[in-house]
C-alpha positions as CSV (number, residue, x, y, z in Angstrom):
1,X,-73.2,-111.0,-112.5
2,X,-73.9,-114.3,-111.5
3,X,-77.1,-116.8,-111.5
4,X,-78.1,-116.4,-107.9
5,X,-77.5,-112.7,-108.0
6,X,-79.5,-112.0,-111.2
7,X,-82.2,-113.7,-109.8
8,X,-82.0,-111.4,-106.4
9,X,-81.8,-108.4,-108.3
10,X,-84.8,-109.3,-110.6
11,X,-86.8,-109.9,-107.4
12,X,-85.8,-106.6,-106.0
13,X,-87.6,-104.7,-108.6
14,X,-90.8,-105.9,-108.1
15,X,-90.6,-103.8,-104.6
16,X,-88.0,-101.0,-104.7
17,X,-86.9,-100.7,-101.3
18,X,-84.8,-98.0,-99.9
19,X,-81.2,-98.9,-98.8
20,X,-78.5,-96.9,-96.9
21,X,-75.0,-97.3,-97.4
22,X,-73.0,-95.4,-94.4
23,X,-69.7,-94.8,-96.2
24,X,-71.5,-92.7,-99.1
25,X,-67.9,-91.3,-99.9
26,X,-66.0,-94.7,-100.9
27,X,-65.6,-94.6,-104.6
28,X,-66.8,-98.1,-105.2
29,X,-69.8,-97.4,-103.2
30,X,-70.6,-93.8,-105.3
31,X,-70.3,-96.5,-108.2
32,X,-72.2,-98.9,-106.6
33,X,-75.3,-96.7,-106.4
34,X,-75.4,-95.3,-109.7
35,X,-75.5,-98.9,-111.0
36,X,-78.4,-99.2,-108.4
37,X,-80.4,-96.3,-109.4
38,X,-79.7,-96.7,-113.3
39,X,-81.0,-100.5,-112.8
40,X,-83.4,-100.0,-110.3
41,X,-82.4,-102.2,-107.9
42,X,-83.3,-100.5,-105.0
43,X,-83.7,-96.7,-103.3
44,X,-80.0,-96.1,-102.5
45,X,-79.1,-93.2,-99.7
46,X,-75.4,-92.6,-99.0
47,X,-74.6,-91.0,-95.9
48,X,-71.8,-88.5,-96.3
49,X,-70.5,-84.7,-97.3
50,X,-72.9,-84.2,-100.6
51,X,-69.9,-81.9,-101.8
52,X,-67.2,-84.5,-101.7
53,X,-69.7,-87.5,-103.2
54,X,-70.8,-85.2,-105.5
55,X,-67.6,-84.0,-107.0
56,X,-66.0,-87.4,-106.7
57,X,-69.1,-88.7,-109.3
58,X,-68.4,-86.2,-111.0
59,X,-64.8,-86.9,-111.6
60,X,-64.8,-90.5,-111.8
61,X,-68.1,-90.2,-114.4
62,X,-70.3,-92.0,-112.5
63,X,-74.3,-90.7,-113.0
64,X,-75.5,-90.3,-109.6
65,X,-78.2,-87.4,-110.2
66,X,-81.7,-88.6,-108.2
67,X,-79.3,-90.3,-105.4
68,X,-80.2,-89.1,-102.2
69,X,-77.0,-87.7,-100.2
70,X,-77.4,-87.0,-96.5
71,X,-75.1,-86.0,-94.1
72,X,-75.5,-87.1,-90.5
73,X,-73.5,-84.1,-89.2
74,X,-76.1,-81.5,-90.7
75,X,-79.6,-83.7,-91.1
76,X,-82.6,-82.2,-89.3
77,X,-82.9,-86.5,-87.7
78,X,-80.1,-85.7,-85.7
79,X,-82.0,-84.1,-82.6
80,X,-84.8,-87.3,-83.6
81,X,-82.6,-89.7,-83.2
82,X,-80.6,-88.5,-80.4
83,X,-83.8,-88.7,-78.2
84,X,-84.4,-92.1,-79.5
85,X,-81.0,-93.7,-78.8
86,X,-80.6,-92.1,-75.6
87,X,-84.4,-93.5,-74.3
88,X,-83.3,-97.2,-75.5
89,X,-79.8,-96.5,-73.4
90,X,-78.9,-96.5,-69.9
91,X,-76.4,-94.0,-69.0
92,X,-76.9,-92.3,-72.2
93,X,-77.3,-88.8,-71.9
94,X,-79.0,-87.1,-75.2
95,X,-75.5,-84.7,-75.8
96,X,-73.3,-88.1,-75.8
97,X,-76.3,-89.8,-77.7
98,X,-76.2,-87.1,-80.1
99,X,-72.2,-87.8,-80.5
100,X,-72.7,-91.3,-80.7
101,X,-75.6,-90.8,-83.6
102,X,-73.2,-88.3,-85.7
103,X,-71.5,-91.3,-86.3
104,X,-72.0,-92.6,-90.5
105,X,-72.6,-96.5,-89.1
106,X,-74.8,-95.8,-86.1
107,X,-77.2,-92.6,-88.2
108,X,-77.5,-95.1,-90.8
109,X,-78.9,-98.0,-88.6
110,X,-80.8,-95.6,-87.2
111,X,-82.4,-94.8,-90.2
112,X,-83.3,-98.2,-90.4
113,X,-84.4,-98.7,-87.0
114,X,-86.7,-95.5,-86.7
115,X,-88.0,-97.3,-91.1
116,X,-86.5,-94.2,-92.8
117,X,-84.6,-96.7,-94.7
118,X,-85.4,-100.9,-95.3
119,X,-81.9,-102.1,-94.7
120,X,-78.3,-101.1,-94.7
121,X,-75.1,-102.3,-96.5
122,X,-71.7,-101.3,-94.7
123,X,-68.3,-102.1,-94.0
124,X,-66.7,-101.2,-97.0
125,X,-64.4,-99.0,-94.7
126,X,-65.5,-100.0,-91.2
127,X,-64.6,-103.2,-89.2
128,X,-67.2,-106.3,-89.4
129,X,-67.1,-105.2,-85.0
130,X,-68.2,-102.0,-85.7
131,X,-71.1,-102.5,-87.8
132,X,-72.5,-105.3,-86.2
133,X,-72.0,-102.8,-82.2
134,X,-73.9,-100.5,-84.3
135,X,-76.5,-102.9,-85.3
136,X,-77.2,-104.2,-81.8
137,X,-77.3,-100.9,-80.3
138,X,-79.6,-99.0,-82.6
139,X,-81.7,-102.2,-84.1
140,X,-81.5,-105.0,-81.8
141,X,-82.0,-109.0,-82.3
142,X,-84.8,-110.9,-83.8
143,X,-87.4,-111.8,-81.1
144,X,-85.8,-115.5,-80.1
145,X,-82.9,-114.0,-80.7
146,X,-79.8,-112.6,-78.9
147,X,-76.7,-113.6,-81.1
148,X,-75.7,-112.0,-84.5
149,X,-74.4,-114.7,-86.8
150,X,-73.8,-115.1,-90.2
151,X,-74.2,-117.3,-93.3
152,X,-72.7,-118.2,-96.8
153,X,-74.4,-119.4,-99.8
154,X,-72.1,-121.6,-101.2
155,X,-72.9,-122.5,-105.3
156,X,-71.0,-125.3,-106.2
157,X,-70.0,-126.6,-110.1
158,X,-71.3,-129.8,-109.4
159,X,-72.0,-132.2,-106.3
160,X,-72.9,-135.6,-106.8
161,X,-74.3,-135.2,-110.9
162,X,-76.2,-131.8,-109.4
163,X,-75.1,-128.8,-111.3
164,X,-75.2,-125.5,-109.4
165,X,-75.7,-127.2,-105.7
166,X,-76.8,-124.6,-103.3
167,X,-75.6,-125.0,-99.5
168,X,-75.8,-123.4,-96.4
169,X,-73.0,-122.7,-94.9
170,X,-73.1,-120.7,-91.0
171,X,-71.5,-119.8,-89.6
172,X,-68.4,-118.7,-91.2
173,X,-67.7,-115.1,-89.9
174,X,-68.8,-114.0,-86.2
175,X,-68.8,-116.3,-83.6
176,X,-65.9,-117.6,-82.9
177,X,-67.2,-120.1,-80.4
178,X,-71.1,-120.7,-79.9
179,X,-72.7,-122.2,-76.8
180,X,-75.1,-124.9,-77.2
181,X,-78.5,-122.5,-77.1
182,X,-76.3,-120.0,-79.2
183,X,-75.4,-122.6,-82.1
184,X,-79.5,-123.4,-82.2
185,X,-80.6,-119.6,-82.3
186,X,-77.4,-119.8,-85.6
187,X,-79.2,-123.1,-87.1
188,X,-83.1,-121.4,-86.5
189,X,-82.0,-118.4,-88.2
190,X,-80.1,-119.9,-90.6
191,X,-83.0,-122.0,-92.3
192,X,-85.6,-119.0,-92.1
193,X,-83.2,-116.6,-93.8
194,X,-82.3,-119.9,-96.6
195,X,-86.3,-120.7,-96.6
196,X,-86.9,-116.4,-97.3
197,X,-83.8,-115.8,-99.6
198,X,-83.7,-118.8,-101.8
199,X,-87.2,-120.2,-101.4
200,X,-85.8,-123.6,-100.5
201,X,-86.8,-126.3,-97.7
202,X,-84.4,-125.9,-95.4
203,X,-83.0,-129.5,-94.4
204,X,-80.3,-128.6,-91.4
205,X,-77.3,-130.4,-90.2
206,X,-75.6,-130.1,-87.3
207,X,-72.4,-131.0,-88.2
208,X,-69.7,-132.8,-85.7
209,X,-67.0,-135.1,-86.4
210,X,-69.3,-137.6,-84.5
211,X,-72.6,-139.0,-86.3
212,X,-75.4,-140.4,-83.7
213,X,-73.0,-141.3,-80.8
214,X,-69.9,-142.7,-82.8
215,X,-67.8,-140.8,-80.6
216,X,-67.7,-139.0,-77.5
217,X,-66.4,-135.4,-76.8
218,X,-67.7,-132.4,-74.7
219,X,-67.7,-130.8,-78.5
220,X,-70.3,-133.6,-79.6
221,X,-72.2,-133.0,-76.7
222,X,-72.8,-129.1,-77.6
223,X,-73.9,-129.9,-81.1
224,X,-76.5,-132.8,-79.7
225,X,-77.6,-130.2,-76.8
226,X,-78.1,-127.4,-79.6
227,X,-80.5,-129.8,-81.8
228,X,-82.2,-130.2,-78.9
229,X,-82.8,-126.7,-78.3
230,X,-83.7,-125.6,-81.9
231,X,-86.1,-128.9,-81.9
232,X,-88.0,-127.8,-78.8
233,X,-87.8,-123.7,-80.1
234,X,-89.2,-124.6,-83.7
235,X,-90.5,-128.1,-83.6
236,X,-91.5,-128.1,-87.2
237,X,-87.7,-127.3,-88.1
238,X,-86.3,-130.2,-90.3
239,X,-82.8,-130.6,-88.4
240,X,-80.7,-133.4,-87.2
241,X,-77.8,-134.0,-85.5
242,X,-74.9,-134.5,-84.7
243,X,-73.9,-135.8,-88.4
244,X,-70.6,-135.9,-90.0
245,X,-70.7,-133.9,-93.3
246,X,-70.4,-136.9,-95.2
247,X,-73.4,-138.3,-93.5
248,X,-75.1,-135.2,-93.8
249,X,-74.5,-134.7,-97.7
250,X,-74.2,-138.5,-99.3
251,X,-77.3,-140.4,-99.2
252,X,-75.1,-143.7,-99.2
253,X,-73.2,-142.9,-96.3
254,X,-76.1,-141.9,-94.8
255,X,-77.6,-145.4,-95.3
256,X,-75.3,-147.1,-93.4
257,X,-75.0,-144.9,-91.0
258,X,-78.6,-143.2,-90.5
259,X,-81.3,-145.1,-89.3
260,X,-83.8,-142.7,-89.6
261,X,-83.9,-138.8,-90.4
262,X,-85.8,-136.7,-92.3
263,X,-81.9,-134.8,-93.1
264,X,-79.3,-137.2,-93.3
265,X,-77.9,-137.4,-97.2
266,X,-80.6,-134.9,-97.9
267,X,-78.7,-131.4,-96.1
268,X,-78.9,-128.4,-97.7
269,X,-78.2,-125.8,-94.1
270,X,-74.7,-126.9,-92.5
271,X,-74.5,-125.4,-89.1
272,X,-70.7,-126.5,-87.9
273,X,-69.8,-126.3,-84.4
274,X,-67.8,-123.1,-84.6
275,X,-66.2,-120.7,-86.3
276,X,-63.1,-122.0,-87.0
277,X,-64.5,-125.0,-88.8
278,X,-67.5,-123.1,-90.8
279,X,-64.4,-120.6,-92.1
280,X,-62.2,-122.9,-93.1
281,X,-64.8,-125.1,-94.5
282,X,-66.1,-122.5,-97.0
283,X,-62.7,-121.7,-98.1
284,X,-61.7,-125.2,-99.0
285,X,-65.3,-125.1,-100.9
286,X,-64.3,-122.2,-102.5
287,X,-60.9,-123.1,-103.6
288,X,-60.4,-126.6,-103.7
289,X,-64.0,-127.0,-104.7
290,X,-64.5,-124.0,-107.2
291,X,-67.7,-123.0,-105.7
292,X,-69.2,-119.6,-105.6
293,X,-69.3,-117.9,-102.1
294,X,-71.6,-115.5,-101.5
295,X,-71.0,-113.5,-97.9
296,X,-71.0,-113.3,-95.4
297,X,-74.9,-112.3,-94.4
298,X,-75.4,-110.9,-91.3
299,X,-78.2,-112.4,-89.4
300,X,-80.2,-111.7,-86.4
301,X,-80.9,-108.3,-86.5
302,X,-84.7,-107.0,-86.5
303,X,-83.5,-105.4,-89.4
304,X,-81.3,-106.8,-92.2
305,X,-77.9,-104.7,-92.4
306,X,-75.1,-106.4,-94.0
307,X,-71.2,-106.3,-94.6
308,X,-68.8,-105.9,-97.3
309,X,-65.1,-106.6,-96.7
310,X,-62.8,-103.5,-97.2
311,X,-61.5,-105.1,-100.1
312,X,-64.8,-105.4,-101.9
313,X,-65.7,-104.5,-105.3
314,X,-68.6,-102.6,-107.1
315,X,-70.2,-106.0,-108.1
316,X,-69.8,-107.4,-104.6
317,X,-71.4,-104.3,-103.2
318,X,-74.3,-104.4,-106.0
319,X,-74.6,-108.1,-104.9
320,X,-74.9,-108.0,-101.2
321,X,-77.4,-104.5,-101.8
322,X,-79.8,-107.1,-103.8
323,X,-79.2,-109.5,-100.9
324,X,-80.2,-107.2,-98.4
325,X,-83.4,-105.4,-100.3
326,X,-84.5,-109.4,-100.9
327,X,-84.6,-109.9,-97.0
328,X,-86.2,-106.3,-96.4
């Protein structure tokens, strides 16, 4: 287990909190939570057939006696929930609300919505879509608010004689193209998820292949409209832009090219223009660079849920769980 994660996990314990993981019969998942429960990471739920999870543990050896198994097709919420899904819908009627809630992602983020649960980890055998439709529906957005995004944490070997560098990195997974007042609601939530999580200053570049005016491009003009936006939304935000990532990162270059901000040479938050750069910037970090990625983090939601990739493993799933109990 790495660092960062240790360090989540240790905080986790101070406040149990009760997490629900939607694909309760996924082997790595059944793993997952005996690890959970044995360490005492968090309250894990897994939503499922208690038969099937029950002999699967069983089989595969895993200690999951205490876990709390419920299945959505059979659990005395379902009429609760039902009513509450169909009043927050238009056009809903409570039988197709009652459908809709049967379903593992959508009775879990229920559970969190109605505070029967503190967060929920998911996607282990769901699309990254699905989840986040399920989120919307059932939880809704942040006030401020009305874009899901996403970050990494990006730990690199060393940057500049810093060992262990901790960046920002958003965002990397959901939107594909952000407007301008979309790409500030990414950079606000960004640095108050990096401020909560890692109990840094968040410092936040808006990156562009343009620094203060050296080039111009509708593209620039989005990134310099968004700091605008985020400036007048939080005011006491410390962001600046557009920068170049070298500006942003290298105090010299930021020298020469800087004359004042509070950011330049200084960023720990990178919030590039769109999705296509923020992905294939954290891969080249991760690869080329040898840096730890951790993500992505869902963001945005009243209520944290989170994804795993459908390739992930038991550590990556005990990770993101800390993760999400931090930010419950």
């Amino acid at each position: 287990m790495s660092d960062i994660i240790s360090r989540f996990i240790e905080r986790t314990k101070k406040t149990p909190k009760k997490i629900v993981f939607p694909e309760g019969e996924d082997i790595r998942i059944i793993e997952a939570a005996s690890i959970i429960k044995s360490e005492e990471i968090c309250i894990p739920v897994l939503l499922g057939d208690k038969s099937a999870i029950d002999k699967a543990a069983s089989e595969a050896g895993f200690d999951i006696s205490g876990v709390q198994i419920v299945n959505p097709q059979e659990s005395s919420y379902l009429d609760e929930f039902a009513e509450k899904y169909s009043s927050l819908r238009k056009n809903i009627s409570l039988s197709m609300a009652k459908r809709i809630v049967r379903r593992s992602l959508y009775f879990g983020a229920m559970m969190v919505s109605q505070g029967i649960a503190d967060g929920m980890v998911g996607g282990i055998a769901s699309t990254t879509a699905s989840l986040i439709q399920a989120g919307a529906m059932c939880i809704g957005f942040e006030q401020g608010i009305s874009t899901p995004s996403s970050f990494f944490i990006m730990v690199l070997p060393e940057f500049l004689g810093e060992k262990n560098k901790v960046l920002i990195y958003a965002d990397a997974a959901v939107t594909i193209s952000p407007s301008a007042p979309q790409l500030a609601e990414i950079a606000i939530a960004t640095a108050m998820n990096a401020k909560k999580l890692l109990g840094i200053e968040p410092k936040v570049a808006m990156l562009s292949f343009s620094t203060k005016g050296s080039a111009s491009h509708s593209d620039v003009d989005k990134v310099v409209e968004a700091t605008k936006i985020a400036r007048q939304k939080k005011p006491d935000l410390n962001i600046d832009g557009e920068l170049q990532a070298d500006t942003a990162l290298v105090p010299k270059v930021a020298e020469k090219k800087v004359k004042e901000s509070n950011v330049a040479g200084k960023a720990n938050v990178l919030i590039f223009p769109d999705l296509d750069a923020a992905n294939i910037a954290y891969k080249l970090t991760q690869y080329i660079g040898g840096a730890k990625a951790y993500g992505p983090i869902l963001q945005g939601f009243r209520k944290p849920i989170n994804d795993l990739s459908r390739g992930a493993s038991v550590q990556d799933v005990v990770g993101v769980t800390a993760i999400t109990a931090v930010r419950s």
